[in-house]
C-alpha positions as CSV (number, residue, x, y, z in Angstrom):
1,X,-9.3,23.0,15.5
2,X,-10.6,19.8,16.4
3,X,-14.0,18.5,15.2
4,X,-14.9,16.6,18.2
5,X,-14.7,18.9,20.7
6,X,-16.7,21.2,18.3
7,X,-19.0,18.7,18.0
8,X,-21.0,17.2,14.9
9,X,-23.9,17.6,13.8
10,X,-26.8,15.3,12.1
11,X,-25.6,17.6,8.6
12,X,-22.1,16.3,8.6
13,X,-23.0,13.0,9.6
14,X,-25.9,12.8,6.9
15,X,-23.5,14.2,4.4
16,X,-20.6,11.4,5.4
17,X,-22.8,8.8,5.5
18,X,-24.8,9.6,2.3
19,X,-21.8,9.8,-0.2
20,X,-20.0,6.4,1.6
21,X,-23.4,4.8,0.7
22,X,-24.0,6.0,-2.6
23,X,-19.9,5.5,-3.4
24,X,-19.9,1.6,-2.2
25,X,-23.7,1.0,-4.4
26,X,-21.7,2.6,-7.4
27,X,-19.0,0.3,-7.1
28,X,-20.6,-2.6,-6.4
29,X,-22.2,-2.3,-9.6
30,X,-19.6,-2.0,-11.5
31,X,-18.2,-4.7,-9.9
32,X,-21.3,-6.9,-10.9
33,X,-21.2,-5.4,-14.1
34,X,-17.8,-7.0,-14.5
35,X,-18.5,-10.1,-13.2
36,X,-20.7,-10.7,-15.6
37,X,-17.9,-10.3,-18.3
38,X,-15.8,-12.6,-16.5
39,X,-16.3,-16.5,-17.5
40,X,-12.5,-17.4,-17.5
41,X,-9.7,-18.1,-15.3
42,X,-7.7,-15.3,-17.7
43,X,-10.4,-12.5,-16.9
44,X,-10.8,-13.2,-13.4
45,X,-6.7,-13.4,-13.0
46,X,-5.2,-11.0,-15.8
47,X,-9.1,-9.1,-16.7
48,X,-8.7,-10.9,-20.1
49,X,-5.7,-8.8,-20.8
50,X,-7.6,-6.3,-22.4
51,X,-7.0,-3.1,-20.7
52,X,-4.9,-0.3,-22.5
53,X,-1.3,1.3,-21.2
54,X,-3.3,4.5,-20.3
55,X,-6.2,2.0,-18.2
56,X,-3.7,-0.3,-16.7
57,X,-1.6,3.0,-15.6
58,X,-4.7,5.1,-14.4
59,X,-5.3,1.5,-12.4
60,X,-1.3,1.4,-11.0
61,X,-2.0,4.5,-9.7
62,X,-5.5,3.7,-7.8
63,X,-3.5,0.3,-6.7
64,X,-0.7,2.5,-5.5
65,X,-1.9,5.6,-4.3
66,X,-2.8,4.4,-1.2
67,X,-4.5,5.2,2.5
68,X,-0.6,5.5,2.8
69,X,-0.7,8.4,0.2
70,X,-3.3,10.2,1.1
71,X,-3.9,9.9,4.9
72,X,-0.7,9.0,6.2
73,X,2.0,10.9,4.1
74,X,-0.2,14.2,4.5
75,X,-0.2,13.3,8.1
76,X,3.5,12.7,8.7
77,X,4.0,15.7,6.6
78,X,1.9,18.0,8.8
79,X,3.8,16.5,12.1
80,X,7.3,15.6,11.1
81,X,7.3,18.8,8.2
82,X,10.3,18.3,5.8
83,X,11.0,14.4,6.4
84,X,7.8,13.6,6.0
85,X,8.2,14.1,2.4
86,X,11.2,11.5,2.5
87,X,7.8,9.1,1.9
88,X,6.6,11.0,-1.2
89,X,9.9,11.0,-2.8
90,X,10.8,7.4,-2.2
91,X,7.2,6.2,-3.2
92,X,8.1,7.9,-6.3
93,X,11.7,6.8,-7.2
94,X,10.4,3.9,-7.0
95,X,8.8,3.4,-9.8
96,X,11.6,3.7,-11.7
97,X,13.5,0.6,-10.4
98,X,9.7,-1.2,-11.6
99,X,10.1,0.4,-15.0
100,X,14.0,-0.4,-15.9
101,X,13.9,-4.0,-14.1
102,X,11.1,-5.7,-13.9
103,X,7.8,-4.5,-16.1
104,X,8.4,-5.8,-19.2
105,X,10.3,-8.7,-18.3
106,X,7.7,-9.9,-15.9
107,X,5.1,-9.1,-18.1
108,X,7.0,-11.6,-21.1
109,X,7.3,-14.1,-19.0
110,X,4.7,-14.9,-16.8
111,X,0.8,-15.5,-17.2
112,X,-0.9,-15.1,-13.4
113,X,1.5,-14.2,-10.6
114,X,4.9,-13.4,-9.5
115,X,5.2,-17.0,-9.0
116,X,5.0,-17.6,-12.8
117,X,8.2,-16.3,-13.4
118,X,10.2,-17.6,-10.3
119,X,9.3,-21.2,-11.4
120,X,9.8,-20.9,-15.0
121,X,13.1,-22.8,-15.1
122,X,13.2,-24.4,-11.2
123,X,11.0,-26.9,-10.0
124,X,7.5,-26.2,-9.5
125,X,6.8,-27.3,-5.8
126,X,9.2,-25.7,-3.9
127,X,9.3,-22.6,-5.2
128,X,5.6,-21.7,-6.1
129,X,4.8,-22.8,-2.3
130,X,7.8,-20.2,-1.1
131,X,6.6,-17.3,-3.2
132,X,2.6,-18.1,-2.3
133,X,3.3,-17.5,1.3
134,X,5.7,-14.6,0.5
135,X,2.6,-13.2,-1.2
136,X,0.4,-13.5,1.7
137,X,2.5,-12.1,3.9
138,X,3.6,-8.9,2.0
139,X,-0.1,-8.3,0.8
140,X,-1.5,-8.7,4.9
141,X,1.2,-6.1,5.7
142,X,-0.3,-3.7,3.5
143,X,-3.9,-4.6,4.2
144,X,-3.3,-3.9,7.7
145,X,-2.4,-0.4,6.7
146,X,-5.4,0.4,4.7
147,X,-7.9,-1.3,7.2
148,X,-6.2,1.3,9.7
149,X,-6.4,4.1,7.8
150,X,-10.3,3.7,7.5
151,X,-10.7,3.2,10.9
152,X,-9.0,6.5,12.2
153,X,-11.6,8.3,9.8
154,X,-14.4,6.8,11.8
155,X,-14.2,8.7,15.1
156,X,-13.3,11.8,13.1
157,X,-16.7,11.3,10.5
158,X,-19.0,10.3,13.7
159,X,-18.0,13.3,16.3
160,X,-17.8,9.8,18.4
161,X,-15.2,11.4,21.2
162,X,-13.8,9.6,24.2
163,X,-16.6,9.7,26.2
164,X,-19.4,9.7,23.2
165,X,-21.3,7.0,21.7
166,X,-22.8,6.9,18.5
167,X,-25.5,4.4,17.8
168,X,-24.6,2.8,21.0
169,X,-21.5,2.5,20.1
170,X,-17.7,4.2,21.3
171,X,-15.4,4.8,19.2
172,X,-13.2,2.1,19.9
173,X,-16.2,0.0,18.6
174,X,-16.7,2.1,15.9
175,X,-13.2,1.4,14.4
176,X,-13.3,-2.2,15.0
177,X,-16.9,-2.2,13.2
178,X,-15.8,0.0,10.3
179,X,-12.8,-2.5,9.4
180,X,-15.1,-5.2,9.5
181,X,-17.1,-3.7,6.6
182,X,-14.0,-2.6,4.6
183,X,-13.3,-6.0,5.0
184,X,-16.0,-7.3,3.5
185,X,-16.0,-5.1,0.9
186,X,-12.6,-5.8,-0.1
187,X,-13.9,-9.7,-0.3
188,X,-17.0,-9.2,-1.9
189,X,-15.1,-7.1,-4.9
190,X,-12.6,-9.8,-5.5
191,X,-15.0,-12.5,-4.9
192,X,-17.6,-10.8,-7.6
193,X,-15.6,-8.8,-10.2
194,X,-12.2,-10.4,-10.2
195,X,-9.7,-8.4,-11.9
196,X,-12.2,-6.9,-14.2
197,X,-14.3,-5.2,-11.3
198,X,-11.4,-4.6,-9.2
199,X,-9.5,-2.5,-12.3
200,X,-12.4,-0.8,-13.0
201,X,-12.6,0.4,-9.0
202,X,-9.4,1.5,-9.5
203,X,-9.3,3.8,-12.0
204,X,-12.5,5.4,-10.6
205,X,-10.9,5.5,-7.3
206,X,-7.6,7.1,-9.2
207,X,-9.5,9.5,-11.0
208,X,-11.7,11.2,-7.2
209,X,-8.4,11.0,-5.6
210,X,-6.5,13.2,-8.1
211,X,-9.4,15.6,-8.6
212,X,-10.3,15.0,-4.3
213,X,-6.5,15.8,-3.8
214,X,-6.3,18.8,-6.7
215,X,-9.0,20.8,-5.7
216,X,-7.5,20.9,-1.9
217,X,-4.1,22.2,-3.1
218,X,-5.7,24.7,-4.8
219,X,-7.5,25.8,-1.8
220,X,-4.5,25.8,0.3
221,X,-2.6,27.7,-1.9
222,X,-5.3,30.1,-2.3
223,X,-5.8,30.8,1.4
224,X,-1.9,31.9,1.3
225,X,-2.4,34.2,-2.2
226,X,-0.1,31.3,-3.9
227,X,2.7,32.3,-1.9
228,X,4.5,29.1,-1.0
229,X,7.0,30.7,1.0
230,X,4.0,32.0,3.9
231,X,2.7,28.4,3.6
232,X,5.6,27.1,4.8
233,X,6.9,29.7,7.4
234,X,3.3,29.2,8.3
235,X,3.5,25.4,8.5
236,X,7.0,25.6,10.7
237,X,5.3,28.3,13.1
238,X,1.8,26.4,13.7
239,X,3.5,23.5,14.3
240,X,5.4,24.0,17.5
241,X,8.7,23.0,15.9
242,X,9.8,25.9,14.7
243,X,12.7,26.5,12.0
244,X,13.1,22.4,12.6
245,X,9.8,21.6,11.1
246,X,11.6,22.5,7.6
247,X,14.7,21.0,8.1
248,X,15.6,17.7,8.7
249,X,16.3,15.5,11.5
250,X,12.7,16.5,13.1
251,X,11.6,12.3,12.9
252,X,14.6,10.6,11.3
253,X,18.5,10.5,11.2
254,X,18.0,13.2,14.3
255,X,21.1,13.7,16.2
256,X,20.8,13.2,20.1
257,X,23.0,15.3,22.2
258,X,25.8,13.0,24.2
259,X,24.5,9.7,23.0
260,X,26.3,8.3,20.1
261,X,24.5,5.4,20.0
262,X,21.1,6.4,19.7
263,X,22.5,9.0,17.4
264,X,23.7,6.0,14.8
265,X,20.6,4.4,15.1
266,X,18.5,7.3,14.4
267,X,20.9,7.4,10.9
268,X,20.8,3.9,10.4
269,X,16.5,4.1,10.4
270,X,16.6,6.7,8.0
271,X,18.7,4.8,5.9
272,X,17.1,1.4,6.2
273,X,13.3,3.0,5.3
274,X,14.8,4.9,2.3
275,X,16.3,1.6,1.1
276,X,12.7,-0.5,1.4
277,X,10.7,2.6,-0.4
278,X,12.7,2.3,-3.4
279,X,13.8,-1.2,-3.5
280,X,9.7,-2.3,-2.5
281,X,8.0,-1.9,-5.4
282,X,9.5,-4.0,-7.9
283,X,8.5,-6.8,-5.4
284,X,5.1,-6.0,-4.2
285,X,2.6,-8.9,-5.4
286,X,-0.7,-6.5,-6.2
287,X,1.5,-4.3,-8.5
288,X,3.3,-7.1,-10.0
289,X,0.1,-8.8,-11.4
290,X,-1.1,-5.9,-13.2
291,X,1.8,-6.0,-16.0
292,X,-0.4,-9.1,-16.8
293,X,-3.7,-7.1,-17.7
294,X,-2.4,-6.0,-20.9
295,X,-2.2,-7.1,-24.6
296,X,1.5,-6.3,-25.1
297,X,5.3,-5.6,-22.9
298,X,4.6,-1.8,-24.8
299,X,1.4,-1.5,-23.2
300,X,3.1,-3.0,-20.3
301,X,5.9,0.1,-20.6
302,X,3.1,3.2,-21.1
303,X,1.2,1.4,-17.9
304,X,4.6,2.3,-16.1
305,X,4.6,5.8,-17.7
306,X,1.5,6.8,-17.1
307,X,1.5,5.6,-13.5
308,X,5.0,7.3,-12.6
309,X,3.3,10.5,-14.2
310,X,0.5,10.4,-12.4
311,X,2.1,9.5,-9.2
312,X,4.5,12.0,-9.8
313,X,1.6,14.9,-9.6
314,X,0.0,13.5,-6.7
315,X,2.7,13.0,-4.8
316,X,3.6,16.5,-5.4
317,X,-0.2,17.9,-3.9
318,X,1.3,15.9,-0.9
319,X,3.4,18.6,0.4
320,X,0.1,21.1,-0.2
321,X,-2.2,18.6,2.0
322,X,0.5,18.1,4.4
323,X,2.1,21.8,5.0
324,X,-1.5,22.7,4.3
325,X,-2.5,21.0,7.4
326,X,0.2,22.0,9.8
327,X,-0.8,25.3,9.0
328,X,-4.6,25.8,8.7
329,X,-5.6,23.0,12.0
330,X,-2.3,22.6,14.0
331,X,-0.1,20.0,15.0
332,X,-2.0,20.1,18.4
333,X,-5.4,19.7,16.9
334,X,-4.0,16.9,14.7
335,X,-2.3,14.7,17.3
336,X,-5.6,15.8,19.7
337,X,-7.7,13.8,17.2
338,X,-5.0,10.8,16.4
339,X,-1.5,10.7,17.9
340,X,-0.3,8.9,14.6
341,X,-1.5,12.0,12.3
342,X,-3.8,10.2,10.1
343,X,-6.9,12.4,10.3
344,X,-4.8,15.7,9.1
345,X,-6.1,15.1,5.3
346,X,-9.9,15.5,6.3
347,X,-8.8,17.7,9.1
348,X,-7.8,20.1,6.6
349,X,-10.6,19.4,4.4
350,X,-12.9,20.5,6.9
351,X,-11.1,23.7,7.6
352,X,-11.1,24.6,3.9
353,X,-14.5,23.8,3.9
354,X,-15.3,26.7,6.7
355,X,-13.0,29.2,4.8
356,X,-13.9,28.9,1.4
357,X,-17.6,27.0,1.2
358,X,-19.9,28.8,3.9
359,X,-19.1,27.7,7.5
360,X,-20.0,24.6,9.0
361,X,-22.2,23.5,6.3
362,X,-19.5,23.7,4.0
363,X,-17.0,22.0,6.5
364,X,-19.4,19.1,6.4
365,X,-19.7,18.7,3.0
366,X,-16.2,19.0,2.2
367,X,-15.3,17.1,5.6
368,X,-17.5,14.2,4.0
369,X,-16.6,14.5,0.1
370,X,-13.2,14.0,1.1
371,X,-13.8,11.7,3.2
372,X,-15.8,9.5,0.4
373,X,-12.2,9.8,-1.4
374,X,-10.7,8.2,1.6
375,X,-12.9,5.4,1.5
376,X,-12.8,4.8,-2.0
377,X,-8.9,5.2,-1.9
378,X,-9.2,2.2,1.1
379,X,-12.0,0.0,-0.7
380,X,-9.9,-0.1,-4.0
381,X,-6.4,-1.0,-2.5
382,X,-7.7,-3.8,-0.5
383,X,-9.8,-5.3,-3.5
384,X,-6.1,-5.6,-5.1
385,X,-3.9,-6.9,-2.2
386,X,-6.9,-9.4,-1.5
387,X,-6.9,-10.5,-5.3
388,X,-3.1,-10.8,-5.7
389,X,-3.1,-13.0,-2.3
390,X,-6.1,-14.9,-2.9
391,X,-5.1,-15.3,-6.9
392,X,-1.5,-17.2,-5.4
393,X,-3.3,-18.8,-3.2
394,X,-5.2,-20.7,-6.1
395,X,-3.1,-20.5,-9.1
396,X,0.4,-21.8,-7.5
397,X,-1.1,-23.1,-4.0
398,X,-4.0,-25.2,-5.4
399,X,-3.2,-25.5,-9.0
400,X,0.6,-26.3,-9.2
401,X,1.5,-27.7,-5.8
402,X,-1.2,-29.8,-4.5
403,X,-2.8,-31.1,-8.4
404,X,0.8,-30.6,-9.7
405,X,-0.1,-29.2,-12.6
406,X,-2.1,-31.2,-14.4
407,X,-5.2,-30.2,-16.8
408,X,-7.6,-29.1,-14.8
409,X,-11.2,-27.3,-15.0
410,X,-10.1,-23.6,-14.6
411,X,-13.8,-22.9,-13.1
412,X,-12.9,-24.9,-10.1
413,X,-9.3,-23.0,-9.3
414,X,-11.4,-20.0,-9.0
415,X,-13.7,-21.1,-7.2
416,X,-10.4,-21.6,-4.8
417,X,-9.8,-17.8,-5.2
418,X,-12.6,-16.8,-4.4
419,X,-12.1,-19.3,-0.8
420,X,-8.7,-18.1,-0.2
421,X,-10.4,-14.2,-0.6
422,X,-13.0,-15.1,2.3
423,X,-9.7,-16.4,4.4
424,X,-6.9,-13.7,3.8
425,X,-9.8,-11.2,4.6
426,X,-10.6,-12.9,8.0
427,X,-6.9,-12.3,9.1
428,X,-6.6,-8.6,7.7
429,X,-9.6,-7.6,9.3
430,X,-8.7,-10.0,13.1
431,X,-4.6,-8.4,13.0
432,X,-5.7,-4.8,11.4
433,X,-8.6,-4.2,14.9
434,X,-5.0,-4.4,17.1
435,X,-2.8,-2.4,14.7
436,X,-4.7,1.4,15.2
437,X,-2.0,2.9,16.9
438,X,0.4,3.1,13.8
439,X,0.6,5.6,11.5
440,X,-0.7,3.9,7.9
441,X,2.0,5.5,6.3
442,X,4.7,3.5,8.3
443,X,3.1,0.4,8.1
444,X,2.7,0.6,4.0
445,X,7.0,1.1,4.4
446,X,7.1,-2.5,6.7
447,X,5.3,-4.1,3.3
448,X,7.7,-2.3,1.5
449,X,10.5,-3.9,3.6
450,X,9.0,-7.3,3.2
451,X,9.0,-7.6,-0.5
452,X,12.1,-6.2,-1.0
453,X,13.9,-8.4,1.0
454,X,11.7,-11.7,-0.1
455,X,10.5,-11.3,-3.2
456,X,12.8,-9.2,-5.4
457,X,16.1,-10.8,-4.6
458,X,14.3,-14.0,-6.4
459,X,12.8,-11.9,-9.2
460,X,15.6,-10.4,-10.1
461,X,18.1,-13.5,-9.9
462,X,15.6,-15.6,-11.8
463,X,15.7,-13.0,-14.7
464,X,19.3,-11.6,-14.9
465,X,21.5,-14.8,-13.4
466,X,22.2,-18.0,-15.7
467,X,23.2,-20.3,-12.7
468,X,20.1,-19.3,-10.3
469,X,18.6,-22.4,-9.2
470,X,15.5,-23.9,-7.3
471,X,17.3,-23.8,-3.7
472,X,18.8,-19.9,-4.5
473,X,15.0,-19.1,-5.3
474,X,13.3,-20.8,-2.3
475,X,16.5,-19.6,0.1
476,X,16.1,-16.2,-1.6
477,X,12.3,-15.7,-0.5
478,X,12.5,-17.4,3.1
479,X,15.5,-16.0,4.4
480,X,14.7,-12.3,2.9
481,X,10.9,-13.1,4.0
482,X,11.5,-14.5,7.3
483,X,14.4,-12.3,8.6
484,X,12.4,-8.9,7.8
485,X,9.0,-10.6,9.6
486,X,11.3,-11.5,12.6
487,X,13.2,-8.7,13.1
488,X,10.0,-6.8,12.9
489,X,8.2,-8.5,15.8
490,X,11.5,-8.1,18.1
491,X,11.4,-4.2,17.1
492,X,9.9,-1.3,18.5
493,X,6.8,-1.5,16.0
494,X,5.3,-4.3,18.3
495,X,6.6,-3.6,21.5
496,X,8.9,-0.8,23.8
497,X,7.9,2.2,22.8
498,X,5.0,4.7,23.4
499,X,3.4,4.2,19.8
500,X,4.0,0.4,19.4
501,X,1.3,-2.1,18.4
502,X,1.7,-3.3,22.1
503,X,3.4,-0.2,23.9
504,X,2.8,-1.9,27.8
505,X,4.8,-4.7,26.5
506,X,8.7,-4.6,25.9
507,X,10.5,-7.6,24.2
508,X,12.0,-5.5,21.5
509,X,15.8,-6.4,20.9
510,X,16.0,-4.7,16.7
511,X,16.6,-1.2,17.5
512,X,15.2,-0.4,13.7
513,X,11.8,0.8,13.4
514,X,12.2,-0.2,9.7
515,X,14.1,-4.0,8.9
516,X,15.0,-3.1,4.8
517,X,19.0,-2.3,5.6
518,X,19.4,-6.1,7.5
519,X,16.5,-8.0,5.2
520,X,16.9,-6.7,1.5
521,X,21.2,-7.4,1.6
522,X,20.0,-11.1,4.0
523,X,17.4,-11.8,0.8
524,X,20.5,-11.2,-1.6
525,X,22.3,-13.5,0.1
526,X,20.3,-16.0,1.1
527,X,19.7,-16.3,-2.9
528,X,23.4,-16.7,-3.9
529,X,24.0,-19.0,-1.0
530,X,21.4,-21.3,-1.6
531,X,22.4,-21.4,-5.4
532,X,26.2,-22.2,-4.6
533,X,25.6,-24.4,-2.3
534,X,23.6,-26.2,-4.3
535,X,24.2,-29.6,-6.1
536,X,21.4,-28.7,-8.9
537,X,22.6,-28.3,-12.5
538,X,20.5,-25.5,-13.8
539,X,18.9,-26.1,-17.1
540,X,20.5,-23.3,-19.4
541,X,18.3,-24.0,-22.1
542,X,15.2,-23.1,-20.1
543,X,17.1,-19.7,-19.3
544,X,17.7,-19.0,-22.5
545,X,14.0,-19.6,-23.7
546,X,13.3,-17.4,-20.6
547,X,16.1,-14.4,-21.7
548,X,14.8,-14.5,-25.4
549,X,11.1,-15.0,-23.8
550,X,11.4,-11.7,-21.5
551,X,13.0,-9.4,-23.7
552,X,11.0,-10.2,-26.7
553,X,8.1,-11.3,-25.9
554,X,8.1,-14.2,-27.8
555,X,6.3,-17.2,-26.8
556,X,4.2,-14.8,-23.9
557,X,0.9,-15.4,-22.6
């Protein structure tokens, strides 16, 4: 089934467009609402730290349970069938490495951003400036995923097909229009509410998406009398794959007949995007700053909890939406409507909507409540990365590289924020318009890549390794950072294949789709290169104020 070439009507389009308005006026509200509350650089960086483990967590999970989540996994799922899933499981196990490494040690011993930490006992300059652009650059990664996610709905919630205009417009134009306003969304969220608004979005947004995603499943499952086994054989038998759409090797580690090369590299791929899913995490900026919205490192550990629980169930309802999908529309109708799958979620929506609500009318409606979800899914993650970016930006940047440090009115660095928001939006919304040929899904795992090879090699030597120093920390983020960015543009995610950012073009040398198994081990050893190579004395008094600091909590902000 594929809704353009049914066509839409002015009911579906009234419907989509209704609940997208009355969804963005509801959280711009709340947004002012917390603006209002928030007079000081602690509530527009850490929202006063007053939210609770079970807030903060329900807030993790809106930060985390992505466009990625909800459009991309379902639509892997309903193309690629059992390694598909490989994305739900490694979003989940990686919470883990988050909970036993970093939550409550970052939360001890820093006050604004990842940044905080990493400079503790190293000198300021260096290493603030090295994590501030390591921030930026993880945090666009994962913009661009989101922005691309809401774009693909567009032609899908307009009936705008190839040769179809709505408003004057193509679709093409559409797209390109629709990141625009996610974009300033994003801005005007962080630029308004600060932490404060953007939690609150979150949680709402947390909350739709588990009762959006919930009451799907249950459909699903009901149109196959809870018989898991039919959904399935189902799935395999829509999809055109056959007994290979349930086992693996249909998109990764798939084993090519004669060619031993391709063969390794297929293996290698698989292995290299299992490695960033897990390993990302504990490294992303916009996840990192919220163990600073709480009162306490406890609060800090039930945030954790609560977010790996409800993670855990969602990611679960994953395999309903994207089995569910396969089976009810078609891998045919899917690709029909976007080659990179990420329509299949309101696809299926649509089709449960005919089944179960009363025809067309009910296809709307669910097409379009779902599709609210989406939105609200897209409009909360971006609020997040843009803060996290825009809060390094000013706090380490602004405050601690160019004024050094000294006293300072705090009103004026967030005024800078709320700059470095208008800016890093600019360049999501200018690099996102080019990047709508990738599934969001895949893009969300290059981020991943990013921050495990930059970022957490420095996290995790600055908390757990006495003779870290300032050059381990800044060789650490850059050689991590830069290798994973560069091996990326020379790979087939920009250029040489079919579904590549630029697929005419062909300067692609990496044979990796995903960098993590080179970056992540470079990051490592950048880290302990820089530090042994190093003349610097560390201070071991200022690493035993931070041990004692992140395991107690002593002396915390």
């Amino acid at each position: 089934m594929n809704l353009i070439a049914q066509g839409v009507d002015d009911t579906s389009r009234t419907w989509t467009l209704s609940l997208f308005v009355v969804l963005v006026i509801a959280t711009l509200a709340i947004t002012a609402w917390a603006g209002m509350k928030s007079r000081s650089a602690n509530d527009f960086y850490a929202g006063g730290r007053s939210f609770s483990g079970f807030q903060n967590g329900m807030a993790l999970g809106g930060d985390y349970m992505s466009a990625a989540s909800f459009l991309g996994i379902a639509g892997i799922i309903a193309l690629s069938g059992y390694d598909g899933f490989l994305y739900s499981i490694g979003f989940l196990v990686a919470w883990l490495v988050a909970l036993l490494l970093v939550a409550e040690l970052l939360r001890n011993s820093g006050k604004y951003t990842m940044a905080d930490v990493l400079a503790f006992r190293m000198r300021q300059r260096p290493v603030r400036t090295a994590a501030s652009v390591s921030t930026v650059t993880v945090s666009i990664f994962y913009l661009l995923a989101q922005m691309v996610g809401a774009g693909s709905l567009v032609a899908l919630l307009l009936g705008i097909g190839e040769n179809d205009t709505f408003l004057g417009m193509t679709a093409a134009t559409a797209e390109a229009l629709t990141i625009v306003v996610v974009g300033v969304l994003m801005i005007v969220y962080v630029v308004i509410g600060g932490m404060k608004g953007t939690t609150y979005v979150q949680i709402i947004k947390a909350v739709l998406l588990l009762l959006g995603t919930a009451l799907m499943t249950v459909l699903v499952m009901w149109a196959f009398k809870f018989d898991l086994s039919g959904l399935l054989g189902t799935a395999a038998a829509e999809s055109g794959q056959g007994e290979a759409f349930l086992n693996s090797g249909l998109k990764y580690g798939t084993e090519v007949s004669g060619d031993l090369w391709q063969t390794t590299v297929n293996k290698l791929d698989l292995l290299s995007l299992g490695l960033a899913l897990v390993l990302g995490t504990a490294g992303l900026p916009h996840i990192l700053i919220r163990f600073y919205t709480v009162p306490t490192a406890k609060a800090a550990r039930k945030s954790v909890l609560w977010a790996i629980g409800i993670i855990g169930v969602f990611y679960l309802m994953t395999l309903a939406l994207g089995f569910g999908a396969a089976a009810l529309v078609g891998g045919d109708a899917i690709k029909a409507q976007d080659p990179a799958g990420n329509v299949a979620a309101p696809l299926l929506a649509q089709e449960l909507g005919e089944r179960f609500f009363g025809g067309d009318t009910g296809g709307a409606v669910l097409l379009a409540l779902i599709a609210a979800v989406a939105f609200a899914t897209i409009l909360a993650v971006v609020a997040g990365l843009t803060l996290a970016s825009s809060s390094s930006l000013a706090h380490d940047l602004y405050a601690n590289v160019f004024r050094h440090g000294k006293p300072q009115d705090e009103r004026q660095e967030v005024r800078v924020a709320r700059f470095a928001a208008l800016g890093i939006g600019a360049v999501a919304i200018l690099l996102a318009i080019f990047a709508q040929n990738l599934n969001v899904a895949f893009l969300v795992a290059l981020a991943f890549a990013v921050a495990a090879s930059g970022n957490l090699p420095a996290i995790l030597y600055s908390l757990f390794w006495k003779r870290f120093t300032t050059s381990g920390a800044v060789w650490a983020i850059y050689g991590g950072l830069g290798t994973a960015v560069l091996l990326v543009v020379f790979s087939p995610v920009l250029s040489g294949a079919e579904n590549s950012m630029f697929p005419e073009a062909d300067f692609a040398f990496f044979p990796l789709s995903n960098p993590g198994l080179v970056s992540i081990p470079v990051g490592f050893l950048c880290g302990w290169l820089g530090t042994v190579l190093s003349r610097e004395r560390p201070d071991a008094g200022k690493y035993a104020e931070l041990e004692v600091r992140s395991l107690t909590g002593i002396g915390a902000h």
